[in-house]
C-alpha angles and dihedrals in degrees: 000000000000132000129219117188116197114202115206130212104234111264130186101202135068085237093054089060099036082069096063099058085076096061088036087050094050088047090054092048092043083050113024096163091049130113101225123196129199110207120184144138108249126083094258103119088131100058091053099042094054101059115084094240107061125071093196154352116228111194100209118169094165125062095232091065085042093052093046094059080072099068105117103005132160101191131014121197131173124218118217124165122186111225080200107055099017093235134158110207123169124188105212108211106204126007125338114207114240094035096098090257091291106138114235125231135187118015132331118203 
């Protein structure tokens, strides 16, 4: 069984963190067998824990535990959303299915 590890930009509100279950649910449908983590910085692990789609929810407020969460990880991607601009971008490290095997780089968004 794989592991995808979402790493999460640190956000103060509730509806910072709402915008992030689309991306979380699309990552449980594109990998349905998959075990998927959440890693931020914030004291959420609740709100994570409690949708469908997450496993489980690492606090992590030094880079050494963030760093850690990656210990046998599939797949890494990292969570940004622009208060400017109200965007949802995610960077896959390793191979996405449906994308003819090519490996992605850079955002997708």
């Amino acid at each position: 069984m794989a592991t995808n590890v979402v790493f999460l930009r640190s956000m103060q509100f509730l509806g910072g963190h709402l915008v992030t279950y689309p991306l979380l649910y699309q990552l449980r449908q594109l990998f349905p067998n998959d075990k998927l983590h959440v890693v931020g910085t914030d004291p959420v692990g609740a709100h994570y824990e409690g949708t469908p789609w997450v496993d489980s929810y690492i606090q992590a407020e030094c880079t050494r535990t963030k760093l850690a969460a990656l210990k046998g990880a599939s797949r890494s991607f990292v969570l940004h959303y622009s208060s400017e601009q109200y965007a949802v971008g995610a960077s896959a490290e390793g191979f996405l299915p449906g994308n003819g095997g090519a490996r992605r780089h850079g955002g997708v968004g």
